[in-house]
Every structure is written in C-alpha cells, then in structure tokens.
C-alpha positions in Angstrom: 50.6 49.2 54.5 49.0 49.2 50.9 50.3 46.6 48.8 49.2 46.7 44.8 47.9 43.7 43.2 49.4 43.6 39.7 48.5 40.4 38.5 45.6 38.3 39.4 46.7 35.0 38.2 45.7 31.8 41.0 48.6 29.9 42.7 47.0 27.0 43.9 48.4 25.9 47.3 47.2 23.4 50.3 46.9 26.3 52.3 44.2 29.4 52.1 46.7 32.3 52.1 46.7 35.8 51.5 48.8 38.1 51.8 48.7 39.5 55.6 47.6 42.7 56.1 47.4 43.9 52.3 43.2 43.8 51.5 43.5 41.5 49.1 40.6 39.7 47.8 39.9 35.8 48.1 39.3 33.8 44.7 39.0 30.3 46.3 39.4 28.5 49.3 43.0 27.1 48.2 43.8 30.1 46.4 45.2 34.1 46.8 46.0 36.8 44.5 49.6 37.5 43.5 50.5 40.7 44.5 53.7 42.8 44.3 56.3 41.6 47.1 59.0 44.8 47.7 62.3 45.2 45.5 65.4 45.6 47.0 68.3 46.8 46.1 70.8 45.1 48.3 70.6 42.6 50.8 73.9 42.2 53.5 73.4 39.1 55.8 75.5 38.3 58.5 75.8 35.2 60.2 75.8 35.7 63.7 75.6 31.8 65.0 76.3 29.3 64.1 77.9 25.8 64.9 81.7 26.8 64.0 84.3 29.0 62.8 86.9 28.7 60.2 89.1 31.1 59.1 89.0 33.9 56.8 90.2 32.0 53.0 90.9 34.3 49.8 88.0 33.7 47.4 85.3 35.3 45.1 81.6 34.6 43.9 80.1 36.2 40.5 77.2 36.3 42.2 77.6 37.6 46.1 80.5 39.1 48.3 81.7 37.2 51.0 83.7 39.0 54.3 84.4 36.8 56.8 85.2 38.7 60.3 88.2 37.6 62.7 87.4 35.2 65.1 88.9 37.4 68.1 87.8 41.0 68.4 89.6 43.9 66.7 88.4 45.9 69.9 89.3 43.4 72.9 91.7 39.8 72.6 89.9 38.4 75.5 86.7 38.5 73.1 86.4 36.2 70.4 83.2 34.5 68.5 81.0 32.1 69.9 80.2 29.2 68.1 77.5 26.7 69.3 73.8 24.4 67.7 72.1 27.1 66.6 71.2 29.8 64.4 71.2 33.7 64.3 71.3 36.3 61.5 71.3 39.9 60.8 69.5 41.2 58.0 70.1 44.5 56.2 68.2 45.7 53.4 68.0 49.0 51.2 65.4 50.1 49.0 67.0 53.9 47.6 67.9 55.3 50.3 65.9 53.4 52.9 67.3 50.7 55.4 66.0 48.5 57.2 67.8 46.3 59.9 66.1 42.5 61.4 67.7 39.6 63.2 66.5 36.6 62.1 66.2 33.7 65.2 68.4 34.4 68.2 70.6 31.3 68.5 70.6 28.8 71.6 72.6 31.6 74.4 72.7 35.4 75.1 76.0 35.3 75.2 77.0 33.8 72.3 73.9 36.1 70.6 75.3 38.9 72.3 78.8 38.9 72.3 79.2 37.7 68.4 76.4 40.6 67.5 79.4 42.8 69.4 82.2 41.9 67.4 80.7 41.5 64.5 79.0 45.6 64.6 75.5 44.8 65.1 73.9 47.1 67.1 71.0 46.6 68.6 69.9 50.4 68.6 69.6 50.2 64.6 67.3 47.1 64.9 63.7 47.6 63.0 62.1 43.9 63.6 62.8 40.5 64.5 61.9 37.3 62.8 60.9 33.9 64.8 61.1 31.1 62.4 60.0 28.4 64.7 59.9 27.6 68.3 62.9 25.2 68.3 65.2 26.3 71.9 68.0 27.1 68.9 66.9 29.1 67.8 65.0 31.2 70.1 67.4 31.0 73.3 68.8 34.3 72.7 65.4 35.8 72.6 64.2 37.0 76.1 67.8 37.8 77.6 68.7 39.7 74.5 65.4 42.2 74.7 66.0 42.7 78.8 69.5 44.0 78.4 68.1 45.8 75.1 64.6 46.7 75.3 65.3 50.4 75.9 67.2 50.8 72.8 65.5 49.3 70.6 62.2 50.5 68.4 58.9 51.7 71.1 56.6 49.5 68.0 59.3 46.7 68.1 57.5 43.7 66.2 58.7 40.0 66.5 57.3 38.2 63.5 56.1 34.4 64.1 55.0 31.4 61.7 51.9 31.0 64.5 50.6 29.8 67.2 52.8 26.7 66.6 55.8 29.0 67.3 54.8 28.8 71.8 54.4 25.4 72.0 56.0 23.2 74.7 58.7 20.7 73.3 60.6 17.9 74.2 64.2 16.7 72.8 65.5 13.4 73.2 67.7 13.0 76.4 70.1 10.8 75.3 68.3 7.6 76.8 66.1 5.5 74.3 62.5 6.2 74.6 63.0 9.0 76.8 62.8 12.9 76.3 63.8 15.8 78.4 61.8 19.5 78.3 63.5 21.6 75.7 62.0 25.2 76.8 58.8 27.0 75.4 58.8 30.7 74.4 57.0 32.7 77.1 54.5 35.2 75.1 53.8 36.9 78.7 57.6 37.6 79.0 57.1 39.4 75.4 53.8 41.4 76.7 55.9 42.8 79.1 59.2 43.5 77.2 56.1 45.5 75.2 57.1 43.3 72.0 54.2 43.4 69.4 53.4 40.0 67.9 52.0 39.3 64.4 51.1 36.1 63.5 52.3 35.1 59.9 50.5 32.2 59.1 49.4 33.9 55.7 52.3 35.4 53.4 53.2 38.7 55.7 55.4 41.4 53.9 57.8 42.8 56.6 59.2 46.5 57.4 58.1 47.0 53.4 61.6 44.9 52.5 61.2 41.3 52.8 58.3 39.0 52.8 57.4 35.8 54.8 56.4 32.4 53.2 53.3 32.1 56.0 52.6 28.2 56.5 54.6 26.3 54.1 52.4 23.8 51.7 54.2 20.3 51.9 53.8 19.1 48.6 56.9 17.8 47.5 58.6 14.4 48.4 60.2 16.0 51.5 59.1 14.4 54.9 59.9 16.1 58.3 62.7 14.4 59.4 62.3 13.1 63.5 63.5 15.9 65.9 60.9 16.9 69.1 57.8 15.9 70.4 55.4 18.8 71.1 52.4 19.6 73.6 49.6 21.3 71.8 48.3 22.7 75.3 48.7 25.4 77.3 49.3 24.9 81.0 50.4 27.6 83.8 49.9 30.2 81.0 52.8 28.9 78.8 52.3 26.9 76.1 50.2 27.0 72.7 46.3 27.0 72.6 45.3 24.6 69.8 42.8 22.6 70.7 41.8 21.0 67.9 45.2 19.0 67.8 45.3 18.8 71.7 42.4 16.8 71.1 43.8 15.1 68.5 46.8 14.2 70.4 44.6 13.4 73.5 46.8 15.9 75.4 50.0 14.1 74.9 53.3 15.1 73.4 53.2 13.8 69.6 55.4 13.6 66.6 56.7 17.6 66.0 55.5 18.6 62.5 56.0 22.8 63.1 53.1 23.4 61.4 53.4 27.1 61.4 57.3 27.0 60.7 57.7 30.0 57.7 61.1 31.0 55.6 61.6 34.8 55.0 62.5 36.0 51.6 63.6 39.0 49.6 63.1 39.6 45.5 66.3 41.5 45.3 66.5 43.5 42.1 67.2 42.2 38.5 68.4 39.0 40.5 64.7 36.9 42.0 64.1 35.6 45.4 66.6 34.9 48.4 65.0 32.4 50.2 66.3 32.1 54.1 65.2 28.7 55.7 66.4 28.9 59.5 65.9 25.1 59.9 63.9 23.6 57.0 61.8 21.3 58.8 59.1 21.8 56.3 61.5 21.1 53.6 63.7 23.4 51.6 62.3 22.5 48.1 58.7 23.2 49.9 60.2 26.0 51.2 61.5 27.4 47.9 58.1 26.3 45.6 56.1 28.4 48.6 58.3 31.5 48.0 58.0 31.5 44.7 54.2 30.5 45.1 53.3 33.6 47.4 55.3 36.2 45.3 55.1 35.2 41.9 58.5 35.9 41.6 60.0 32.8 39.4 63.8 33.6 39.5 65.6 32.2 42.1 68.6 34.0 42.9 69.6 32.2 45.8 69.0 29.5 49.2 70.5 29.9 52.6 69.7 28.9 56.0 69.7 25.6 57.5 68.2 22.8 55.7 67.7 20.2 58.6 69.2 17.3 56.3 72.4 16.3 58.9 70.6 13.0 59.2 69.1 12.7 56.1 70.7 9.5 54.3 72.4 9.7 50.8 69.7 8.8 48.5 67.5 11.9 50.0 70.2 14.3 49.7 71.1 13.4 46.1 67.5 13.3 46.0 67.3 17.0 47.3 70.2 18.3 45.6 68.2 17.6 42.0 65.2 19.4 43.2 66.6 22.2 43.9 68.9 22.2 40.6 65.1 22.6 39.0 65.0 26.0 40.3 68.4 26.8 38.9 69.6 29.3 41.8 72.6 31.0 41.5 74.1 30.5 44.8 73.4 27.9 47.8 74.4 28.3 51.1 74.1 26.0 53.6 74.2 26.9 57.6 73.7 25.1 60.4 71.5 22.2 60.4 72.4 21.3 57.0 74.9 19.0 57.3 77.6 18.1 56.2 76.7 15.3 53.3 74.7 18.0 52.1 77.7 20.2 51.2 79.3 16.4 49.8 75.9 16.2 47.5 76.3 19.7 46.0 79.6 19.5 45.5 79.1 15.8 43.6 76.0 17.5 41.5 75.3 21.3 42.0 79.0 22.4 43.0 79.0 26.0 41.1 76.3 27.2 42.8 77.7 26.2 46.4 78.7 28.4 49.1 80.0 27.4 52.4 80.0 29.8 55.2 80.3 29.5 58.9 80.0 31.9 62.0 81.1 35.2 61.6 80.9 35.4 57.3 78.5 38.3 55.8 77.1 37.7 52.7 76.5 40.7 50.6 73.8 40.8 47.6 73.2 43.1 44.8 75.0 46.4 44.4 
C-alpha cells in the first residue's frame, strides 16, 4: 500500500514509530514522519457487546445518529441480545463508493458474539479484517469459535490486526480469594495458522484496509497509570504463550504486574470532522490514547472518543481528573462502553455533559453523511 508523506514535521514520542508498511523514512530514534492517514466519509459503528441493554429512548445528537436495535429479534422471539463483561464492535467505513467492514475485539462468548452479530445484521460474509486490541479473555473470547463456524465465508487474505507480541501472552485474573489468581486464557496463534488467519503486528502506527489507522504502542506520557487488573507470563510454554525474553528475564519467569505493553486504539479521520478515537479498554490510558492518535496522524481535531476507558475503579479525584484532560482536546462527542464505568458517565455529566453520549449493547453510532 503507498502512503504519501505530506508533511515532514517530527512528533516526538517515547516510542520509535513509523508508519507500518508505508516506506517512510526515519529522522530520529524517538521520532517518524507524519504522513497522510485515509479520509472517510462515514463511519457506522455498532456495538455488538457489551455489559447491558436498555431500551430504545427518543433523542438526537448534532453531531452523530444514534439507532438503537430491539432487544428481542425482529426475525425469531426466542432470540434476544446478549449482554455480558466484554466488548465487541462492528466497524463500517466508506471512502466514495468503497466499503470496508471490521469487527473490532470479539467479546468474552461465541454466543453472545454470534447471536447479537445475528440480530443486529452483521454478516460475517461482508467482513474485510479484524482488530485485536489486547489479549484480555474479553475481549478475545469470541475469537476462535467465531472463525471455525465462519472461516469459509469469510475473506481467503483474512488479516487479524494485533498491538504485538504482548497480545498472546498467558494471564491471570484474580479468583476472588486475596492473594490468589486463577488462569484467564491465552490466544492460541497455532489455532490462527490453521484457521489460515494472517497476522500483522502493529506495534508501529499500521493504516488498515486503506480506512482506518492504528495508534501502534501507545506512549504513556500523561498522568494516567494502569490501573491493577492481571498478572502476565512473558514465556511461552507448550507452544502458547508470548516469546519475550527480555521481560521473561526481567520477571525471572514469573507472572508480574500486566502493563499491555503492546495494547493499540484504532482510529478514523472522518472528513471535515478529525479523529474518532476507539479505545477497547484503555489500559494505556484514554488521554495517552487520544495524544498518540493525534501524534501518529497529525490530525489535531478531535471529533470524537469511544470504547472503554478502564476507569470503573478509578476513584473520584482521577476521573475529574480525566474528564479535564480530555476537555483539552475539545471533542465533540464521548462515548463511553464497557469498562468505563459508571462515575465516569457521573464526571462528564458534572463537567463535560454536552459532549456525552451513553450507549449500551445493541446501539449503532453513525458518523458523517
């Protein structure tokens, strides 16, 4: 894919990106060239998991559309939507008169993955990509089961686009006992190899399908900290697992502290109206996430921020404390999902409540047009 540098002017970052793929040219070790991220012209998301449902409520926003579908099927009263911890979306861009279709993380089961992308219209056949955003069980559950019942339908190329090598690591959750953590699953790459699933590795900024564009490693330079969740295992073992030895060694071949060091937001510049940035989970922060977006793209608008935000723990004082970083970037909309929590929604509404959006399982969001 040829990508054209049109302006040469240095981001510097903590992290020596380039844009994946395009041939650009290094200026510095903590430094890339700007180059032109795709335009779309409309951008529909639909919000295939998440934790709950409410129902459909009259309402408008200047600045998106917002359907909602019925929480039993149109097609079938025994089917309804499944709601659970976890997150999937479908994306749907158009440049013209070109589409392309991606799901975005695959939610925590294949029936609930499944059975929502049924009711909601998403077919599988007219699927171009998929997006990993990191390897939390939540958001890859779906994953596997979803391309065995599918595989045959879906794209010979298919691609499944990963923050890195981060994204197969073994990980722990807590059990419910203090001091003690149970396995939490680990993403299989040899069950991909023989689904035939391509893997790129988006550590640097990757533009995908030539419609959206991924952060690559997020630079963590803001006040955000990861806020506890796993442990990982940097090791592979049994051939699952990530091979990292560098932190293996670090970590003396124990589970540590989970930073998801290769966790990566994707994004869209959507036309006349700047970025939409999509954090699935936010671990990295969503002001890091946001600054690395505009960072990689040198787009500057912000149009607007969805996804989940990982703040349900987060006390008071942080969210507030969130909620006026992001007013810096003045986006038009904010949507929270999933692990965002709700004293999130209570902060934007206390200090940046024109700009919120709530949604739930089962809403569309539809951009530009």
């Amino acid at each position: 894919m040829a990508i054209q540098i049109t302006n040469r002017r240095q981001f510097i970052l903590g992290s020596s990106a380039l844009l994946a793929g395009a041939g650009l040219t290094t200026f510095g070790i903590q430094s890339f060239a700007v180059t032109k991220v795709p335009t779309v012209d409309t951008l529909d998301i639909k919000v295939l998991v998440d934790s709950s449902y409410d129902t459909p409520r009259p309402g408008t926003n200047k600045w998106v559309k917002i359907k909602r579908t019925p929480f039993i099927s149109s097609k079938d009263y025994r089917k309804a939507l499944h709601n659970e911890w976890g997150l999937a979306l479908a994306l749907e861009s158009k440049i013209g008169q070109n589409s392309k279709s991606m799901l975005l993380d695959f939610g925590y089961t294949p029936a609930a993955l499944m059975g929502n992308m049924e009711i909601m219209n998403v077919k599988p056949e007219q699927q171009h990509a998929m997006i990993l955003s990191h390897g939390h069980f939540d958001h890859f559950g779906g994953l596997i089961p979803f391309l065995q019942a599918n595989r045959s339908k879906l794209p010979a190329d298919l691609t499944l686009y990963v923050g890195g090598e981060d994204n197969f690591c073994n990980r722990k959750t807590a059990s419910g006992s203090p001091g003690h953590f149970a396995d939490w699953g680990v993403l299989d790459r040899r069950e991909l190899d023989a689904l035939k699933v391509k893997i790129v590795y988006c550590e640097k900024p990757t533009i995908i399908q030539g419609h959206a564009f991924t952060t690559g490693v997020i630079n963590r330079g803001s006040f955000e900290k990861v806020i506890p969740n796993t442990l990982v295992e940097f090791s592979k073992k049994n051939g699952i697992g990530c091979d990292l030895p560098e932190l293996n060694s670090k970590a003396e071949g124990k589970f540590v502290k989970d930073d998801h060091i290769h966790e990566h937001c994707t994004a869209y510049n959507l036309r006349d109206r700047g970025l939409i940035v999509i954090s699935s989970c936010g671990h990295a922060g969503i002001v890091n996430s946001v600054q690395q977006a505009i960072n990689v793209s040198g787009v500057k608008k912000v149009h607007a921020i969805l996804g989940g935000f990982h703040l349900f723990p987060a006390p008071n004082d942080y969210l507030t404390q969130t909620v006026e970083a992001l007013k810096q970037f003045n986006p038009d909309v904010v949507i929270p999902l999933h692990c965002s929590g709700p004293g999130f929604v209570t902060a934007m509404q206390n200090l940046l409540n024109d700009r919120l959006v709530t949604s739930t399982t089962g809403t569309e969001f539809q951009f530009g047009g």
